[in-house]
N, C-alpha and C positions, 0 to 999 in steps of 0.2 A: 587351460581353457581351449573351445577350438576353435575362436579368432583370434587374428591381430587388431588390437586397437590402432583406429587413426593415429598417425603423428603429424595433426596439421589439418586445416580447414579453406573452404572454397568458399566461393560466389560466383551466380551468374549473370552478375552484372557490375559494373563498374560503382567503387565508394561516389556517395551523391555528397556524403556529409565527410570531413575532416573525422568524425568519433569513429568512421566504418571502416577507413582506411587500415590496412593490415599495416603490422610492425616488425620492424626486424633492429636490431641494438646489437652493441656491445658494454654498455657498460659505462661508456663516454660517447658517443655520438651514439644518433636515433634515426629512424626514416617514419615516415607515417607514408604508404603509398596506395595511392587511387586507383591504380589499375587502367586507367581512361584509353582506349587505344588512338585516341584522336587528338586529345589535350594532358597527358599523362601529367602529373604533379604529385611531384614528390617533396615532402617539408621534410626538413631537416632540424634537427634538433642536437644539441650537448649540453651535457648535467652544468657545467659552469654559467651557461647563458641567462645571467640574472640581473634586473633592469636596477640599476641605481636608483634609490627611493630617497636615501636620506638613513637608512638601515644600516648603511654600511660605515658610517661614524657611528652612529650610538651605543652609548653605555650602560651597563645594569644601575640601578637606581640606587644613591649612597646612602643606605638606610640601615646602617650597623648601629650605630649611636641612637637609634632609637628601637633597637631590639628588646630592649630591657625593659622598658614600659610596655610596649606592646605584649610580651607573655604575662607581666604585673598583671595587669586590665583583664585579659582572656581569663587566668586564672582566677579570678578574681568573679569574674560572672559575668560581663561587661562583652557578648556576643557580638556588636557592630564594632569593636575597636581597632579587626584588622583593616574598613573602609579607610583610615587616616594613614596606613603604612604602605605608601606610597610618596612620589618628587612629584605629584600632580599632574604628569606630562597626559597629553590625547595617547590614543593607542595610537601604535605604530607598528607596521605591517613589515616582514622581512621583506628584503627585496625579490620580487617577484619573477620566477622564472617562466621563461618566451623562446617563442621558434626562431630559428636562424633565418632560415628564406625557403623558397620552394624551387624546387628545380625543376622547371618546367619543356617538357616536350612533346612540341606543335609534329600533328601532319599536315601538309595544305593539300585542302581543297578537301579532306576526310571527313566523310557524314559516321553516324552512329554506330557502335559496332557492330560486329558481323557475326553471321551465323557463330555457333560454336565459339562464342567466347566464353572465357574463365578467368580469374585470378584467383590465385590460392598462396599460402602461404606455407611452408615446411617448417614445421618445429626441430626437426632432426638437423637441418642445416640452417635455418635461419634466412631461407632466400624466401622474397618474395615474386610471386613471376605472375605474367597475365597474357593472353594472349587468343586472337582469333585472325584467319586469312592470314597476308604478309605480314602481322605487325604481332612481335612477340618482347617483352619485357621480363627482364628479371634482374632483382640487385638484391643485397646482404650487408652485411655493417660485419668487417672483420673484427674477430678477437686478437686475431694476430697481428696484423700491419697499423690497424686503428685508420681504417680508411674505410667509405662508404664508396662502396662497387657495386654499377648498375651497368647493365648491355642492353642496348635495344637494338632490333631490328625493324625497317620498316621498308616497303619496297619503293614508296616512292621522296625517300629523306626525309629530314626533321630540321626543324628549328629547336636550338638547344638554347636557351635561357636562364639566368637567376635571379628571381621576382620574391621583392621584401614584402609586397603587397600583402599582407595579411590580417586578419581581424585583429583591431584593439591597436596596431603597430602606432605608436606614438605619432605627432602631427609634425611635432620640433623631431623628430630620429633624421639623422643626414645621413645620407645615403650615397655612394658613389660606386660605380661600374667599370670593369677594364675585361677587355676584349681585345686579344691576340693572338698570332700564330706565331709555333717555335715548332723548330724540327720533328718534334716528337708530337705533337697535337695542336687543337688551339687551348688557349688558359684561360678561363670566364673568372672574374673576378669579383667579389663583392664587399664593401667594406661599409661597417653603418655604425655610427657616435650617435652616444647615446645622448636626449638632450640636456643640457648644462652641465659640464663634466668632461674628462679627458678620459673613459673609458669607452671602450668600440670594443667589435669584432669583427673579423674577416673573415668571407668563405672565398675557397677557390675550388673550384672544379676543371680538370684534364679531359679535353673532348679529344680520344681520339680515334681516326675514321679516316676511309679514304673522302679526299674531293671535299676537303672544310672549307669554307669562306662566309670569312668573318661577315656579320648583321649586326655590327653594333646596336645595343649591347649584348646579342647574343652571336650564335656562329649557327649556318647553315650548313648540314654534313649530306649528300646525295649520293644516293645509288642504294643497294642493297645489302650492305655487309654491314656487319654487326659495328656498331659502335659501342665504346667504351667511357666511360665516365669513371671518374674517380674524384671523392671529393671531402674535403677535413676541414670543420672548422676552430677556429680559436678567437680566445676571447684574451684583451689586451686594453694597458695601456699606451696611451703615444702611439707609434706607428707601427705597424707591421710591416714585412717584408712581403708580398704577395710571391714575388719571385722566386725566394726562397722556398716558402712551402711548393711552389710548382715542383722545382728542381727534387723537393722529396715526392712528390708522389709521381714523376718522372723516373726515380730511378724506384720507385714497385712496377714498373713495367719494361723493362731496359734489360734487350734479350729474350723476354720472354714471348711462344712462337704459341703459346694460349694461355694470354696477359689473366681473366676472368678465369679459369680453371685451374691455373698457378693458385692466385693468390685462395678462391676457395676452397682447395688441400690446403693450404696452410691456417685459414680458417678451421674446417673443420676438424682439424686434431685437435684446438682447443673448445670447441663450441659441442658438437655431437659427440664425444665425451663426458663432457660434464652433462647433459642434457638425458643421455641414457643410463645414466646410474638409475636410475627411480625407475617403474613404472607401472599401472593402473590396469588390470584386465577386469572387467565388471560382464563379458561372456554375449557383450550386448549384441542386437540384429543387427548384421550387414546390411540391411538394405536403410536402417536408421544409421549406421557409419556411415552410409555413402550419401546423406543427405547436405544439404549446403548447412553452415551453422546459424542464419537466418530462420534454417525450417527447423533445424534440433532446437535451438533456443523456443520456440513453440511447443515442445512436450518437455514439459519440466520433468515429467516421473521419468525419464527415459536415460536406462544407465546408461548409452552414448552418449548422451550429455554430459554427465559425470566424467566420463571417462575424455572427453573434448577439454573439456574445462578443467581438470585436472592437470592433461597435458599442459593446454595453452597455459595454465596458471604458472606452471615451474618453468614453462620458454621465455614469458612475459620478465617473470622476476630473475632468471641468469640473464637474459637480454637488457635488463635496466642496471643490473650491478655491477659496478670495475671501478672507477674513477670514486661513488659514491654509490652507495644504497639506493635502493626506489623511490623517489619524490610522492606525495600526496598520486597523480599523477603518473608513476613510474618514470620515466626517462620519454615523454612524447607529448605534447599538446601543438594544437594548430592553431590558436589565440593565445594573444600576449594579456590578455585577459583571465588568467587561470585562476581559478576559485580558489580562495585560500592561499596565495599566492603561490601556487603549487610549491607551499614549503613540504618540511622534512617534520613533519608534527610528532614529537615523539610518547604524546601521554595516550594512545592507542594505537595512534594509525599506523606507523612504520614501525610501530613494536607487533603489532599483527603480521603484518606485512614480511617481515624476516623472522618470525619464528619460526616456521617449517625450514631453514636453512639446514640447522645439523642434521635432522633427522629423513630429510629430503635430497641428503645426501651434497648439498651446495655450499660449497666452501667457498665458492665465487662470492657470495651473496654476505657469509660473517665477513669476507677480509675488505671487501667494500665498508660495511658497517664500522670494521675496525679502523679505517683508513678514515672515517668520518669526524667519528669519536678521538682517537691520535689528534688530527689535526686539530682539534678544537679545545683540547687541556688547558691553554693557556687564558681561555676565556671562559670557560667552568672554574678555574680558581680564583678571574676574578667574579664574577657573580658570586661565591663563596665568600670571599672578602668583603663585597662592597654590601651584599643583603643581609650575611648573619656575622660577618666578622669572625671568620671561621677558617681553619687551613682546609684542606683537599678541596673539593671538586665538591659544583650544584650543575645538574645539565639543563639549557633552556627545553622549553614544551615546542617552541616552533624556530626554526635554523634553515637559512637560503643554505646552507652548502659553504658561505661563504666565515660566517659570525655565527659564533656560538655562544654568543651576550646572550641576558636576558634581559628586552625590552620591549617585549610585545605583551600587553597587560593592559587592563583596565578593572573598572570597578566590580564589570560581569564577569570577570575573567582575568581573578588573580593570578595570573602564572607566578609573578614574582614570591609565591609563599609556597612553589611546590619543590619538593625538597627527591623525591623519590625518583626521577627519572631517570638518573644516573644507573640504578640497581636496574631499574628494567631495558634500558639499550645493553647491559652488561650481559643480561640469561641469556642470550642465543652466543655469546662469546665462551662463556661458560659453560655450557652446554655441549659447544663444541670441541672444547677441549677435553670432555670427557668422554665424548664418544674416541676421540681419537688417542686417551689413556696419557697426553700431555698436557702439561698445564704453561699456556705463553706467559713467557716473562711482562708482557706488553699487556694482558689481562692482568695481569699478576701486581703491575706498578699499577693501574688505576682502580683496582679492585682496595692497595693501601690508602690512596689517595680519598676513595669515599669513605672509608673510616674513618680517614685519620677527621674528615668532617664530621662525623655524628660524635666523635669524641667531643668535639669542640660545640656542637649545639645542642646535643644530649645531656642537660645541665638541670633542667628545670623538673622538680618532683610533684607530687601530687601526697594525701593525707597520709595515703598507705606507703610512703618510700619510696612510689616504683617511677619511674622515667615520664616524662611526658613529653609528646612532639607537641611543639606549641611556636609557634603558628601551624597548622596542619590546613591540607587542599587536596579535597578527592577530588578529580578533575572530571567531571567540570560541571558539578553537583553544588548544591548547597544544604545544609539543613533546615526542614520545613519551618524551623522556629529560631534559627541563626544565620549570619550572615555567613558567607564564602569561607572566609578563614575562621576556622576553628580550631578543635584541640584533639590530639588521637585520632587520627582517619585511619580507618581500618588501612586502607594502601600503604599510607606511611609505617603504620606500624609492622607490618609483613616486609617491606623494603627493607626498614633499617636495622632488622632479625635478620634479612637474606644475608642482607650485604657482610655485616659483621661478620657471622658464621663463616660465609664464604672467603670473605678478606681474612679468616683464622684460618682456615685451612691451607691457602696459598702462604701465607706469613707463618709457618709453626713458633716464628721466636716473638711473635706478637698473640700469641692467638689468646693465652689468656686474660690480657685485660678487655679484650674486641668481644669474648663471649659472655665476661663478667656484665659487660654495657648490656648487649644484645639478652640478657638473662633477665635482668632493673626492668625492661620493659614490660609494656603491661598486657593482659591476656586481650585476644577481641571477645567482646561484648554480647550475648545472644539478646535483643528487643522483647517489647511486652508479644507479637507479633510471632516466636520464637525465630526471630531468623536472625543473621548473623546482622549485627549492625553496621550502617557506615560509617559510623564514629561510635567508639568506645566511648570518649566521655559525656557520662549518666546528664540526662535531661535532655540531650540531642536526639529529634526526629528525624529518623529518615524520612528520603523523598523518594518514592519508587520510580515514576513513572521518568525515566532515566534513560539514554541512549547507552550511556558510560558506566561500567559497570565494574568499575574501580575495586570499590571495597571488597570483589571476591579474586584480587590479585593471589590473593593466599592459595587460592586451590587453581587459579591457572593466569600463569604460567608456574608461578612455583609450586611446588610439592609440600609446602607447613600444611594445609587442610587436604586431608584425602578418607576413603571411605575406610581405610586398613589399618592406619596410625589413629587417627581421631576423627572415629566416626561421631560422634556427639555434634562437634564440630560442621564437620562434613552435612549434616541431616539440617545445620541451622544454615547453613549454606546453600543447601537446595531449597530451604524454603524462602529464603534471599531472591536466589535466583528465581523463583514461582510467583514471587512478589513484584517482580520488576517490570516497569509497563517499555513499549520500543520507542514511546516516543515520538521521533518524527520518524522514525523506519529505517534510518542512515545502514547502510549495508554491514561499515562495522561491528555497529550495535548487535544485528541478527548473529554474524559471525563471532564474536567472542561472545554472545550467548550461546553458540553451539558449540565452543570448545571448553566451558566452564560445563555443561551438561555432560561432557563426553566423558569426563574427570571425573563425575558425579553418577557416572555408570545410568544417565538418563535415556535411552534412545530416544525415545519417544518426541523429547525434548528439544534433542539436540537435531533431529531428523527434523521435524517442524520448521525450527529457527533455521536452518539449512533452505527448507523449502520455501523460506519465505522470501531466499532472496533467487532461487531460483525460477519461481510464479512469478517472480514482482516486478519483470523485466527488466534487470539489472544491467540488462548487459547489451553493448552494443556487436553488430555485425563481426566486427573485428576481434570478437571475445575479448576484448577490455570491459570492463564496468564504471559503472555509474555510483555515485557516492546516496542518491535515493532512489525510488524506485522510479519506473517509468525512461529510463535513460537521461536522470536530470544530474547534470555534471557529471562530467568526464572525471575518473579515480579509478585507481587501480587496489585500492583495499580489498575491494570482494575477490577480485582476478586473483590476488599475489595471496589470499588469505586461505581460499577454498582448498587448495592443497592439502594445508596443515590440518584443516579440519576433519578432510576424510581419513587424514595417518591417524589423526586422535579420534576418532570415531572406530579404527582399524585395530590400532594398539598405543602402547604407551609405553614408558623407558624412564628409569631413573638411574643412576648408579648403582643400584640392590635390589631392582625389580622389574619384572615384565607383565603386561597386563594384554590380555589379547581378546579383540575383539567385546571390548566393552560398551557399543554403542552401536552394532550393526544397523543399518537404516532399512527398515521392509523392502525396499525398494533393491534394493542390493544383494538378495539370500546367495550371491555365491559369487567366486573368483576369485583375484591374484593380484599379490604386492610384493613387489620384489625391491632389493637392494636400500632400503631402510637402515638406515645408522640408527645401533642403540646406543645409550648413553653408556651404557656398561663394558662397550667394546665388541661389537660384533654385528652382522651386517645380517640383516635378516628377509627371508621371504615368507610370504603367508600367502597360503591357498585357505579356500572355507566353503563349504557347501553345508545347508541346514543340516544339521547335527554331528558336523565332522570338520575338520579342520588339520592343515598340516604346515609343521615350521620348521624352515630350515634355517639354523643358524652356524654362521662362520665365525668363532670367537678368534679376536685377534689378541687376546689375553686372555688368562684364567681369573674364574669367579665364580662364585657361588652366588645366585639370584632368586630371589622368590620369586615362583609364577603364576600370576593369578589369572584366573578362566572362572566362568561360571558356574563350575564346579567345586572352587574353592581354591585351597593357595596347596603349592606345595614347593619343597626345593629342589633348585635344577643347578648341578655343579655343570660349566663349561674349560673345555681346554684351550690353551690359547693354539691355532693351528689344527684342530680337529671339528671338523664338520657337526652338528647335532641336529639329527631328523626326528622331532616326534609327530606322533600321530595322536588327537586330543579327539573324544568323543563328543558329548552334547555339551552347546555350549550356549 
């Protein structure tokens, strides 16, 4: 192509709102920064900072001993009898994650800003910077050191402060401040307990600068040289040491003769690395790259947008992954207020959210995931135990970070009957393992571990022999003539096929009894309507007009329904999907409607569903999104989603197949995609111009692949180590 895409976005004016503030992460700590050259405020945020509810004792509901009645009754005809298979408790909320404090830096006596100001943000390195006349700002959140680094310069000094003051902050939070100089700088301190309870956290921030003197509770720095900040927080029981953490983030600066250019080369050998494996050329106007993303977000058709939001979407989602995965949220909010408790929802949102990881080239983002999932095995076996009385593993639908019980449910909102979610945090583990031609041992034990549970709940038959999931819960649907839990949802039934299959493959000395189960099962169902049902078992009405669009788990993310293997299938699927109303519009919704059409070889479709959330003002200043239209609640689903959905619009990848350019969107007739993990082992780039197209792939193994194009299939043998450029005509 013959531009460069942006890497990264501006404003020419300072964030008014905590949503417009730009972002910069690592993975564990966050910044939200406003750019203000007068009152600068920066919130600070880390994935652990989750407010004691009462979440963090409870347990999944003891309802094994009545699992046997309960599928009796279902079976039986008896559609309201999963309302009783509940401990009666109110619903209850994970504990909710919240901002640490803001770091605030005053100038006195400074009116508005000045001529030529700017704050822009770099995706390539993760700094945020701002600056007009003497006052210029910029800071990053290391990959490396796990320290939040900011320098300001101002000509006439600053007040440097840490203020907890923030919307929603609790009335009972205790709060205390320490303010001191030590050789090396002064140390701003902050410590805040949570109320009733012995869990806190502390922030400390290194101010260091010529001419500090201290302002209880902050420090005043004078004159014109750049000042340093550095700052970590941690969350704890009992006491912290403030001292201690000073003493470490004293010696990332110790010797060093350019403390903020040190540490960002060490930053960026982990950050702008992982960040340029991908990238999006759509060929778009320079004079539309160079516009602020306030004015791009205003032309929705405009492949700079695309190619903006692309970007920011893969910076957004490595900058929220290390420690854990993307929150509801990603890794940022400025109210302790966060919708949904800025949990970890796993029955769409952060299953959206991290699928583009293998193939988007971010292993940052699966080993985040898998560090989630690890950590929380031993509370997926009890929810196994204590719900269906079963060995392995049941994953909850919502998880702080902290507990991975299930005990968020209620009447509307059976989580406690859903059984699938374990198979789907698994496919981007899985996934990535086959692009990379290994299979982890660590995928490998929990992939036995979900088996070894469907062995143990896969028990109950139907007239014809065949298996039935019973209790079953397409999330978070109901049938228009049954209650919540029912029997055979299409999702479950696609899960507990995936998962078996796949737990045979990694297990070869298990695998035949795991395929004989996954075989017992029963086919999905096409409606009087011909489209693919949400629940297979006969008398059950679908409900279309649905945000959640579960029941076509089968054609995306997995590969059971596709147009190649079973198109029959596949055609009752698209009429599914053609069926489905948006609902309340929830940005998710739009987007896994546009990656199930892309599957389904729909452009049309899937370009639409795309464009609905690009019109619908999704998205704030900062390119973060909104979880509905209009920028109402802060979410990162659309942000961290949109990526996947242009690869899957682009091309597609199974272990035995390549599919290219199945979904081009009009708006896009030409350009470049580079460095794309396939599942098949090989890293691929695509160019496309109306009726031509060129692919070059790098196999890092040998295999033979079918390749399908619009011209039809044909087979394409690769080597491992040798280059393959084709050139493909109309497509």
């Amino acid at each position: 192509m013959s531009h460069t895409p942006v890497h990264g976005t501006w404003e020419p004016a300072p964030a008014a709102r905590w949503e417009d503030a730009f972002l910069s992460g690592n993975g564990r700590h966050g910044i939200l920064v406003s750019g203000d050259p007068n009152d600068e405020r920066v919130i600070v945020t880390q994935h652990t900072l989750v407010r004691p509810n009462g979440g963090e004792h409870a347990h999944p509901p003891l309802l094994a001993d009545r699992l046997r009645v309960l599928q009796d009754r279902l079976l039986a005809g008896d559609l309201t009898a999963a309302e009783s298979f509940t401990d009666g408790r109110p619903l209850q909320w994970v504990q909710p994650f919240h901002p640490a404090f803001r770091i605030r830096v005053d100038r006195a006596g400074a009116e508005g800003p000045g001529p030529g100001y700017r704050r822009t943000v770099d995706f390539t390195t993760g700094e945020v910077a701002s600056g007009c006349g003497d006052f210029t700002s910029r800071a990053f959140v290391s990959r490396a050191d796990d320290v939040i680094v900011q320098e300001v310069v101002a000509g006439d000094g600053v007040v440097i402060r840490l203020d907890h003051r923030l919307p929603g902050a609790p009335a009972g939070l205790r709060v205390g401040h320490g303010a001191l100089l030590t050789p090396e700088g002064a140390l701003l301190s902050l410590r805040a307990r949570y109320p009733g309870g012995d869990h806190a956290y502390t922030g400390a921030t290194l101010v260091v600068g010529a001419g500090a003197e201290l302002l209880p509770p902050g420090v005043r720095v004078t004159g014109d040289r750049p000042v340093l900040l550095l700052t970590r927080v941690l969350r704890h029981t009992g006491e912290a040491d403030a001292a201690a953490e000073a003493r470490r983030l004293q010696q990332l600066v110790a010797g060093a003769e350019r403390p903020y250019e040190e540490l960002l080369d060490r930053h960026l050998e982990l950050h702008r690395t992982a960040y340029q494996r991908v990238g999006l050329d759509l060929g778009a106007d320079p004079a539309e790259r160079a516009l602020p993303g306030s004015e791009l977000l205003r032309r929705p058709d405009s492949p700079a947008l695309l190619e903006r939001l692309f970007a920011a979407g893969r910076y957004h989602l490595l900058s929220s992954s290390g420690l854990l995965p993307p929150r509801l949220t990603g890794l940022w909010t400025g109210d302790w207020d966060t919708a949904w408790s800025g949990a970890f929802t796993t029955n769409a949102n952060l299953n959206l959210q991290t699928a583009s990881a293998p193939a988007a080239a971010l292993p940052e983002v699966t080993d985040a995931l898998r560090e989630l999932i690890c950590g929380q095995l031993d509370d997926w076996r009890e929810n196994a135990r204590a719900i269906f009385g079963a060995r392995g593993v049941v994953a909850p639908t919502h998880t702080d970070g902290e507990s991975g019980r299930t005990y968020h449910f209620d009447r509307a909102y059976p989580h406690q009957l859903w059984t699938a979610g374990a198979d789907w945090l698994l496919k981007p583990l899985v996934d990535h393992d086959e692009t990379r031609g290994e299979r982890d041992p660590r995928t490998a034990a929990v992939l036995a571990e979900i088996a070894a549970f469907y062995e143990d709940f896969l028990t109950r038959t139907d007239a014809h022999g065949r298996l039935v999931v019973v209790p079953s819960y397409s999330p978070e649907n109901r049938p228009a003539n049954a209650n919540w839990g029912a029997l055979n949802a299409a999702m479950d039934l696609s899960a507990a096929r995936h998962a078996l299959l796949t737990a045979a493959r990694y297990h070869p000395e298990q695998a035949s009894k795991w395929r004989e189960l996954a075989q017992r099962l029963p086919p999905h169902r096409v409606n009087a309507d011909g489209a693919l049902a949400e629940w297979a078992w006969p008398g059950l009405d679908d409900t279309y007009d649905h945000r959640h669009l579960s029941h076509l788990y089968g054609v995306w993310p997995l590969d059971e329904i596709n147009p190649y293997d079973t198109p029959d299938l596949a055609a009752a699927a698209h009429r599914a999907l053609a069926l489905r109303g948006a609902e309340n519009h929830s940005a998710h919704g739009h987007l896994h409607h546009a990656l199930i059409a892309a599957r389904l070889r729909d452009a049309d479709r899937a370009a639409h569903a795309l464009h609905e959330v690009l019109g619908g003002d999704f998205f704030h200043a900062s390119l973060m999104s909104a979880h509905y239209p209009h920028r109402d609640v802060y979410n990162a689903d659309a942000a961290h989603t949109l990526p996947g959905v242009l690869i899957e619009m682009l091309l597609q990848s199974t272990p035995g197949r390549l599919v290219l350019l199945p979904a081009v969107p009009d708006s896009c007739p030409a350009g470049e995609l580079r460095g794309v993990q396939t599942r098949f082992g090989a890293e691929l780039d695509l160019a496309w111009a109306p009726g031509r197209a060129t692919v070059t792939l790098r196999p890092s193994r040998t295999a033979r692949i079918d390749l399908r194009t619009s011209s039809g299939a044909q087979p394409l043998d690769l080597v491992a180590g040798e280059d393959r450029v084709l050139t493909l005509g109309t497509w």
